[in-house]
C-alpha positions as protocol buffer text, in pm:
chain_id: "A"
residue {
  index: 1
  type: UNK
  ca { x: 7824 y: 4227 z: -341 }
}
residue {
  index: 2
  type: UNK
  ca { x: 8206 y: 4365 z: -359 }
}
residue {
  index: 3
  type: UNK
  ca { x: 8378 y: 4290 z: -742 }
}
residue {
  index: 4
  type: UNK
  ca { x: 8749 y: 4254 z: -799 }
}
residue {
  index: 5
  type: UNK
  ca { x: 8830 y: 4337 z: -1144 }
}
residue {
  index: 6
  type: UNK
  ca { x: 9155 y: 4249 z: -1275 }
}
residue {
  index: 7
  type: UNK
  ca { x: 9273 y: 4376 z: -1594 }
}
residue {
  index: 8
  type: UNK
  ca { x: 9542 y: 4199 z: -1839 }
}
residue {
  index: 9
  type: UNK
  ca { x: 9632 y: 4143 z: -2213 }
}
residue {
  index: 10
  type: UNK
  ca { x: 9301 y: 3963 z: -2258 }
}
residue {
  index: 11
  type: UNK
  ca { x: 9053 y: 4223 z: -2094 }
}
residue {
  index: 12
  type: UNK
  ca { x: 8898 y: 4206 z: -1751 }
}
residue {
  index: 13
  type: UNK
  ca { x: 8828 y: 3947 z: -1528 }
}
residue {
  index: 14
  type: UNK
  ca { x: 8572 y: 3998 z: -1273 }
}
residue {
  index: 15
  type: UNK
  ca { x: 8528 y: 3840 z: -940 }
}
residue {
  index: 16
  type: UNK
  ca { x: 8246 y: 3899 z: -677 }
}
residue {
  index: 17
  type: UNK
  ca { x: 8208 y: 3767 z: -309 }
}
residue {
  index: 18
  type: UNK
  ca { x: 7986 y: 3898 z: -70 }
}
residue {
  index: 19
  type: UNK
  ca { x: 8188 y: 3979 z: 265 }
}
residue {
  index: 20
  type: UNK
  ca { x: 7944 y: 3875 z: 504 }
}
residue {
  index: 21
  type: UNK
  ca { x: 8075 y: 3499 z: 352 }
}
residue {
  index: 22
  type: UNK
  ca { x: 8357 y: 3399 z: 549 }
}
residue {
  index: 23
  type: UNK
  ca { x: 8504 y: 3183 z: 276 }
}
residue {
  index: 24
  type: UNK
  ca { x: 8434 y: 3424 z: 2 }
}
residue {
  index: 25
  type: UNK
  ca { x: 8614 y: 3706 z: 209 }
}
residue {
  index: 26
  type: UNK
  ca { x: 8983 y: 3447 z: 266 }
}
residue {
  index: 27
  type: UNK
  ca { x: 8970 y: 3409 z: -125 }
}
residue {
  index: 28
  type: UNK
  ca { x: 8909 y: 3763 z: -173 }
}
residue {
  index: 29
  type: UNK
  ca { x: 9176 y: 3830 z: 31 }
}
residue {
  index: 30
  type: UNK
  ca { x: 9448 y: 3605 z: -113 }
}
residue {
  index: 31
  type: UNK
  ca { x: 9358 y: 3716 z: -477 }
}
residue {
  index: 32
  type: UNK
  ca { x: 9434 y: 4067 z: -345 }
}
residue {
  index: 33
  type: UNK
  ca { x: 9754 y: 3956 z: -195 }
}
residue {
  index: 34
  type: UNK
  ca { x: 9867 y: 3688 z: -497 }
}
residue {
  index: 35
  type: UNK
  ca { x: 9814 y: 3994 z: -749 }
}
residue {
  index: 36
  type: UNK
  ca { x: 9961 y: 4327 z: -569 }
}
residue {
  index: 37
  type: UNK
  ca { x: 10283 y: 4006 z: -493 }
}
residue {
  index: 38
  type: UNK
  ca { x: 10284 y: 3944 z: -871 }
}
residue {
  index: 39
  type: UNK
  ca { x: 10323 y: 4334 z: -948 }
}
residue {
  index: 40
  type: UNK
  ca { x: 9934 y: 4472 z: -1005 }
}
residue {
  index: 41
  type: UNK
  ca { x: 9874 y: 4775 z: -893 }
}
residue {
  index: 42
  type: UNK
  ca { x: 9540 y: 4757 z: -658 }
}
residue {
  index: 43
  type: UNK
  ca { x: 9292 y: 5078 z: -636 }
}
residue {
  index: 44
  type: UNK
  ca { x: 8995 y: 5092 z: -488 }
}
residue {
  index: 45
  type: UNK
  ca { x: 8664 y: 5324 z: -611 }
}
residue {
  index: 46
  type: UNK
  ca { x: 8470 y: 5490 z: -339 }
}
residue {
  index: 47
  type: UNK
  ca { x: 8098 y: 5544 z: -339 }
}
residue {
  index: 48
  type: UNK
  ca { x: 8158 y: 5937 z: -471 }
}
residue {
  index: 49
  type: UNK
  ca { x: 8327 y: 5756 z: -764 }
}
residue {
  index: 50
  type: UNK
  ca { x: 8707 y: 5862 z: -676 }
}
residue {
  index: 51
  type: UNK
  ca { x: 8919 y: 5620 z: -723 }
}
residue {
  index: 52
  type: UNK
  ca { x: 9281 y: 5555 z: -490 }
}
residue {
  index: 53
  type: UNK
  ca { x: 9556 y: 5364 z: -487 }
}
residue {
  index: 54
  type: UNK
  ca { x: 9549 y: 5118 z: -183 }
}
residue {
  index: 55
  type: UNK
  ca { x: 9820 y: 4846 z: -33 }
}
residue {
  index: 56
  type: UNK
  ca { x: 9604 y: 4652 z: 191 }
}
residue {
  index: 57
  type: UNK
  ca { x: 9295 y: 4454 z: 122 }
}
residue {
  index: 58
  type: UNK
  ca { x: 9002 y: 4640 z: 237 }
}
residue {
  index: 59
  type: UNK
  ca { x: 8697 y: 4403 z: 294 }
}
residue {
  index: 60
  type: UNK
  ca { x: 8442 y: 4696 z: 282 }
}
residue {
  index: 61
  type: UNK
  ca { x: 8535 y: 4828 z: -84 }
}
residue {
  index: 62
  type: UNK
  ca { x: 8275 y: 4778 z: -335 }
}
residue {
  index: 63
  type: UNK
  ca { x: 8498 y: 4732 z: -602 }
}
residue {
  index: 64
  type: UNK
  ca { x: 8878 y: 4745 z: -609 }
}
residue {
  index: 65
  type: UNK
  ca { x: 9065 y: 4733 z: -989 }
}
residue {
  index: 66
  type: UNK
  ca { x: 9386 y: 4564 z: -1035 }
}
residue {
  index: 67
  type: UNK
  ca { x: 9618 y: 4645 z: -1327 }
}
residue {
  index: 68
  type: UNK
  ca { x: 9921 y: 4510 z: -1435 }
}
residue {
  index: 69
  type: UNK
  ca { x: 10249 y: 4675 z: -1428 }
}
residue {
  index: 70
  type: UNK
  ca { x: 10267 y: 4952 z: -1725 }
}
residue {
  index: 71
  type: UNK
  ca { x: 10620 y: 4823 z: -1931 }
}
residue {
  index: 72
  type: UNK
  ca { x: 10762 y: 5104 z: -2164 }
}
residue {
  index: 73
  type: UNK
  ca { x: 11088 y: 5133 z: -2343 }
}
């Protein structure tokens, strides 16, 4: 089971699909591309617990963190 968490003012929100389920993989897929459109930054955390910065949706990641755009001033 693959989780999207995406972080905001609130917390976390988590989402999980499995990727052998066609459906669940399209939704994945546009959540990835609504959020990295709307400004989150998308990273992905490997198996060896390194985490990278990624563009694309990746299907295979087990989990993949989005976080909103840091504002400073």
């Amino acid at each position: 089971m693959a989780t999207q968490i995406v972080m905001d003012h609130t917390g976390d929100t988590r989402h999980q699909f499995d990727a052998e389920d066609l459906e669940a993989l399209v939704k994945a897929e546009e959540r990835f591309r609504t959020l990295t459109g709307l400004g989150f930054t998308a990273a992905v955390r490997g198996a060896s617990g390194d985490v990278a910065l990624t563009k694309a949706f990746d299907p295979t990641a087990e989990e993949t963190l989005f976080y909103p755009r840091l504002v400073g001033g």
